[in-house]
N, C-alpha and C positions, 0 to 999 in steps of 0.2 A: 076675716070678713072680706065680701068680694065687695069693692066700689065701684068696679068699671062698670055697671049695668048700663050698656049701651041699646039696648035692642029698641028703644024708639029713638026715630029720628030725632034731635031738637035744630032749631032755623035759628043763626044767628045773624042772618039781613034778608031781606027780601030782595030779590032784582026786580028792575021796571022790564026786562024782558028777558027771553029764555037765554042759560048763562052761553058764554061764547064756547065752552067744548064739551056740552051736554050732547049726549050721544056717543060719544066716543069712550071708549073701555081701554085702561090700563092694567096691563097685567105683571105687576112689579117683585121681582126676583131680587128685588134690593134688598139690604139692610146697611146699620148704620145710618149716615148724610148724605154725600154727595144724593146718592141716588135717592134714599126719602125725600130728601128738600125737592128734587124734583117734581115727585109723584105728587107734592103734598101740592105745588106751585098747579099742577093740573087738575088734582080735585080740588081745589079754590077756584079754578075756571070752570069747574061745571065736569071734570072727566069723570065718571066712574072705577076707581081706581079699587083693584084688588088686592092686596098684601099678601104674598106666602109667603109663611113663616114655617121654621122648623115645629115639627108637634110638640117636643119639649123644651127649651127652650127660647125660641121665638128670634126676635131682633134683639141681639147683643144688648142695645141700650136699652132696651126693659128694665136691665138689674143697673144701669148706671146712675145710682143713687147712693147717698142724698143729694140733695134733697127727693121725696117723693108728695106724690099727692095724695092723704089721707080724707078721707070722709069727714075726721071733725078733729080740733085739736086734741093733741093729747093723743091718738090711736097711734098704732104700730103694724098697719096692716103688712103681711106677707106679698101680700098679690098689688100691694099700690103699686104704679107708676111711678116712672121715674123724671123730674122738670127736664132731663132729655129726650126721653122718648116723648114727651110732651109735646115737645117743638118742633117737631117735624113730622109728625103719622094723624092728623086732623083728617076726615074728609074723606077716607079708606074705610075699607070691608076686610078683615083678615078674615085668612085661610089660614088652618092647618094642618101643611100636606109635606109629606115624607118624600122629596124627590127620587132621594135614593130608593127607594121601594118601585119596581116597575108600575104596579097601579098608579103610583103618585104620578110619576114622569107624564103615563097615559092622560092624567089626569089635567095635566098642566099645557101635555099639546091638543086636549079636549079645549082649556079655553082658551088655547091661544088661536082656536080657531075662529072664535068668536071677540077676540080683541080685535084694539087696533094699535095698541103699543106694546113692548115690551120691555123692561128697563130690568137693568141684573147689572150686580157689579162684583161676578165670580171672576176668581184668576182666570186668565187667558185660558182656554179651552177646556176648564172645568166644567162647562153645563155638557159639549160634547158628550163623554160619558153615559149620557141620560138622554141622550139624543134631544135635547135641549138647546143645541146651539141655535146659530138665525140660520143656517143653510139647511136644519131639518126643520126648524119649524117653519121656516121660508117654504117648504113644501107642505105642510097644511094649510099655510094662508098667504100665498104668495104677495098682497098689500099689506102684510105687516112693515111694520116701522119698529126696529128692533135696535133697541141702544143700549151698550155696554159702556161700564164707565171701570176703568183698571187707572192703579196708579202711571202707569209708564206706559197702555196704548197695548194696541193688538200685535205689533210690531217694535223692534229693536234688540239691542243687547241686554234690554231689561226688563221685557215684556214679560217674563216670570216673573217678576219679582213682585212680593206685594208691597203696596204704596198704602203709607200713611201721611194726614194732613202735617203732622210734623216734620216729619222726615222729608217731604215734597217743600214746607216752609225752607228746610236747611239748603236741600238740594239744589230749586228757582232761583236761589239769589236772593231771597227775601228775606231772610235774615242778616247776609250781608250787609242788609241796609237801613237794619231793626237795631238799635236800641242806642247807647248813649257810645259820644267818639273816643276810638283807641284811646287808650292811657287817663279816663277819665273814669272817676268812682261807678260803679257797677257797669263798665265798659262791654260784657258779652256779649256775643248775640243772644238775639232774643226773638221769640216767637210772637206772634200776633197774639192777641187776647182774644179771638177766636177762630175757630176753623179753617181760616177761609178761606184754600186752597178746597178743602168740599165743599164751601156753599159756591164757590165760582163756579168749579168745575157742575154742580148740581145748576147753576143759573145758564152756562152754557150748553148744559144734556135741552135744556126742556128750550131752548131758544134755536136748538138744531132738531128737535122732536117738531115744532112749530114747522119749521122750512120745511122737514120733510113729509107732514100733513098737507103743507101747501102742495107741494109738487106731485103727491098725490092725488089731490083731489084733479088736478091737470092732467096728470097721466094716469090712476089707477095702479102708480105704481108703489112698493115701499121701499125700503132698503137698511142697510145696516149702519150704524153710526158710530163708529171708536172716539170715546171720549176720555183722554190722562188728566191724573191730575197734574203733570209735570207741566204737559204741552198747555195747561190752561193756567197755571201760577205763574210759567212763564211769559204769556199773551197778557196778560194784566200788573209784569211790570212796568209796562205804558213808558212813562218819561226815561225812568231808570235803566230800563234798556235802552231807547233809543240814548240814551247818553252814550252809551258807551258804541252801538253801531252806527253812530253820526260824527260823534263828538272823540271816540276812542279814549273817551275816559270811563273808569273803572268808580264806579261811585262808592261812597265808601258812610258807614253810619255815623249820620249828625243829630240825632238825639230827635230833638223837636226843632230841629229846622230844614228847610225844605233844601234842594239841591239846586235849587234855578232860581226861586227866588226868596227877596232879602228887603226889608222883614218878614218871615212869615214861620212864627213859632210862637210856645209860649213863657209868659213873664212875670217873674215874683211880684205881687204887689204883697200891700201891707198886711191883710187879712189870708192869704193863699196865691192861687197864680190865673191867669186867664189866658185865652188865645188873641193872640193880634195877627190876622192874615191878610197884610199887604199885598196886593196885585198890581198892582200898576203905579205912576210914578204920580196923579195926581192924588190918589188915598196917603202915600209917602208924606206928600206936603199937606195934607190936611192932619194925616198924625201927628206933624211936627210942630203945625201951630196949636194944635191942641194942647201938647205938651209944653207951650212956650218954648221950644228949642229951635228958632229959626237960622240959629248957629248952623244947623244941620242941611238947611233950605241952601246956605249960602258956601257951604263946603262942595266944592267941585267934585270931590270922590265918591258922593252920594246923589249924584245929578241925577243918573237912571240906573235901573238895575242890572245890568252889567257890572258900573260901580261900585254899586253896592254889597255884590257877591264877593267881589276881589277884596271890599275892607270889609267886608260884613263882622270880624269882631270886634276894631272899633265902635264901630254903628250900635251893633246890638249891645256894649259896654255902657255907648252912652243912650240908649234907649232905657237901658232896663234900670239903670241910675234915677231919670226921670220917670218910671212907675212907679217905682219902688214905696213911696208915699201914698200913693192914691187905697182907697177900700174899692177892691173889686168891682161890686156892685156900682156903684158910683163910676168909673171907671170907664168900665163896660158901656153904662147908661150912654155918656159922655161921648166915646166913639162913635157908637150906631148914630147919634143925632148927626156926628159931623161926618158921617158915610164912611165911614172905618170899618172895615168886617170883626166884630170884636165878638166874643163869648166865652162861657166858665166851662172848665172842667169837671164836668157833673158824676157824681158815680149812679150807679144803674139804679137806686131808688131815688133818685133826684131825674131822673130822667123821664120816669113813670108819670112825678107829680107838676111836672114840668109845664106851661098853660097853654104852651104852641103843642105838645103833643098829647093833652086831653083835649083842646079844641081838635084839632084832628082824627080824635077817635080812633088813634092805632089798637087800642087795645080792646077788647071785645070778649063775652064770659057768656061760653056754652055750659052745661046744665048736661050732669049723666040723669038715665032714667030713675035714679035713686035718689037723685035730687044733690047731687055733691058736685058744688059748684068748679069747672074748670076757665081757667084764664087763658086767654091764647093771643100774643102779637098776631093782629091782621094780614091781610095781602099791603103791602106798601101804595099799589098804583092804585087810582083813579079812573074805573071805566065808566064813564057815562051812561051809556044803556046797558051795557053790559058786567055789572061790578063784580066782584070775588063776593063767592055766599059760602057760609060756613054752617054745614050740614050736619055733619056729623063728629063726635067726640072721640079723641085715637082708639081705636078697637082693644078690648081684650083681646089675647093670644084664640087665635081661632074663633072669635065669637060668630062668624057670617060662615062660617063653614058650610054646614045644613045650608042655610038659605040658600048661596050662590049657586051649589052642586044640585040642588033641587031645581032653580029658579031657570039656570041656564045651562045646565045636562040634563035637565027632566029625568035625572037620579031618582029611585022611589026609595023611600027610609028606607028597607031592607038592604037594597044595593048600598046607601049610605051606611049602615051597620057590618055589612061585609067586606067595607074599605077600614070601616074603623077596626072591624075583628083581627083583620093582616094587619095594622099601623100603616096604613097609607095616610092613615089622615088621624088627627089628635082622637085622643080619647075624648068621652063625654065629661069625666068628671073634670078634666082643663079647660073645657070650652064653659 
């Protein structure tokens, strides 16, 4: 059973005026994250974004399921989707074209004439081959804005190498500094619980695709953008680095507590556990008269947070001694009145039903043409005139094929049937 029936548009918000990067064409050589979350961040702003996909296959995470999205409980469809490819291909047109086939290639520097991005995150000089790089398709359309995202960069001693979000997590340091401290029960490192060495790096492609739109419209000119995952897991150790190039300390994992400051992790009470994140030394003294421990108020070693890093196991001994009784809920209540930054640790179906993020409206349910309802987290920000609209439902594998080659190569079916009869582009019976 096919559910993706996409072929009519459905509107998942109206804007009050035309979106902020309508007009502009993405012609995306990605798969995977980093680079979908990109493409998907520009069709949320209005870009026209195109998917090539391989004719058989497609993007890797098609098949990374389960879970998948079926038409109604109980089915077992072949062709569902997978809630990864879910999360990131919203708001695209896929293709499916054969790069390796010289038609295809033709085909791809046909519309990169007519873009205005290009995003691909093939090993270092892989599209070369196909005359697919930025310096040949830089001569079809010399204002392209052409971005590459490789684990380890255009350049270095690892510029071959492919990069994966885990491997990048081990490599940056961030695991280093992920999970509970040496010599304590499930002491390893540990990986984040999701991605996010792709979604940074996928947040810094489209924050450098942005500058390089802007500088364009200045100069008419585009340019090429090397984006790693390394160099950007790295840039968003933030404090953790500068720890060690200020500080020439080597940080090292504290579980749920923070490296600079003290209190701020979280603590058994009697029903489960919550976060207590102290900032500063007047929230300190309000925690402590809460807690009745002015003992704490009046100990020199915890005056300011300096202090309180150098004892912080005492402190957090005699902290978590006075939670220990309280019911969470209760708890929790009791901080936020006395300006304590306090909250639960939710898991991902408590977060959904959560009342700050259904009064927020994160979450938002597009509709395929078949009537099978799909869910999808929103754009996060806030634009005022110009908000994220949610267009379209992630493409079947090649579903915009026809359209696009018609619409904007003025292709006529027959030329479209003699790209399909070589395999330049998927067959009919996969689209």
């Amino acid at each position: 059973m096919t559910i993706f029936d996409t072929s009519s548009e459905k509107v998942g918000s109206c804007a009050p005026g035309p979106a902020s990067l309508a007009g502009l064409r993405v012609l995306d050589l990605s798969r995977v994250l980093a680079g979908p979350w990109a493409s998907q961040i520009l069709g949320d702003l209005g870009a026209d974004v195109l998917k090539i996909e391989h004719p058989e296959k497609g993007d890797d995470t098609r098949a990374w399921g389960p879970p998948n999205l079926q038409p109604s409980p109980g089915d077992q469809s072949d062709d569902a989707p997978s809630a990864y490819y879910l999360s990131c291909n919203r708001n695209k047109r896929s293709l499916a074209i054969d790069i390796a086939k010289p038609e295809g290639a033709d085909l791809i520097r046909r519309l990169a004439r007519v873009s205005d991005i290009v995003l691909e995150n093939f090993k270092v000089d892989g599209l070369s081959r196909y005359g697919l790089d930025y310096e040949s398709l830089k001569r079809e359309n010399p204002a392209l804005i052409y971005c590459s995202i490789t684990g380890f960069g255009q350049t270095g001693p690892y510029a071959s190498r492919g990069g994966y979000d885990f491997l990048i997590q081990g490599m940056s340091g961030l695991m280093s500094v992920t999970g509970q401290p040496e010599g304590t029960p499930g002491s390893e490192p540990l990986k984040v619980g999701v991605p996010v060495s792709d979604l940074f790096t996928g947040l810094y492609a489209t924050v450098s695709v942005l500058a390089a739109l802007h500088h364009r419209e200045r100069t008419g000119e585009g340019q090429h953008i090397d984006c790693a995952l390394l160099d950007t897991q790295i840039a968003v150790l933030a404090n953790q680095g500068m720890n060690w190039l200020v500080g020439g300390q080597v940080p090292k994992r504290l579980g749920n507590g923070h490296p600079n400051v003290v209190p701020y992790r979280c603590f058994a009470t009697a029903d489960g556990h919550i976060i207590v994140a102290v900032g500063n030394d007047g929230q300190f003294r309000a925690l402590c008269r809460l807690l009745g421990r002015e003992d704490l108020l009046t100990d020199e070693r915890f005056a300011n947070n300096p202090g309180r890093q150098v004892n912080r196991v005492e402190l957090e001994a005699a902290l978590a001694e006075s939670m220990a009784g309280w019911v969470s809920a209760d708890l929790i209540a009791a901080l936020a009145g006395g300006g304590v930054p306090a909250g639960p640790i939710n898991r991902i179906d408590q977060v959904f039903s959560d009342p700050q993020v259904v009064a927020r409206g994160l979450v938002h349910q597009l509709e395929t043409a078949g009537g099978t309802p799909v869910p999808i987290v929103g754009f996060p920000a806030r634009l005022s005139r110009t908000p994220a609209s949610y267009r379209r439902v992630p493409p079947r594998l090649g579903e915009q094929t026809d359209e696009v080659l018609s619409d904007l190569l003025s292709l006529a079916p027959d030329d479209i049937e003699s790209l399909r009869a070589c395999g330049a582009i998927g067959t009919a019976e996969r689209l």
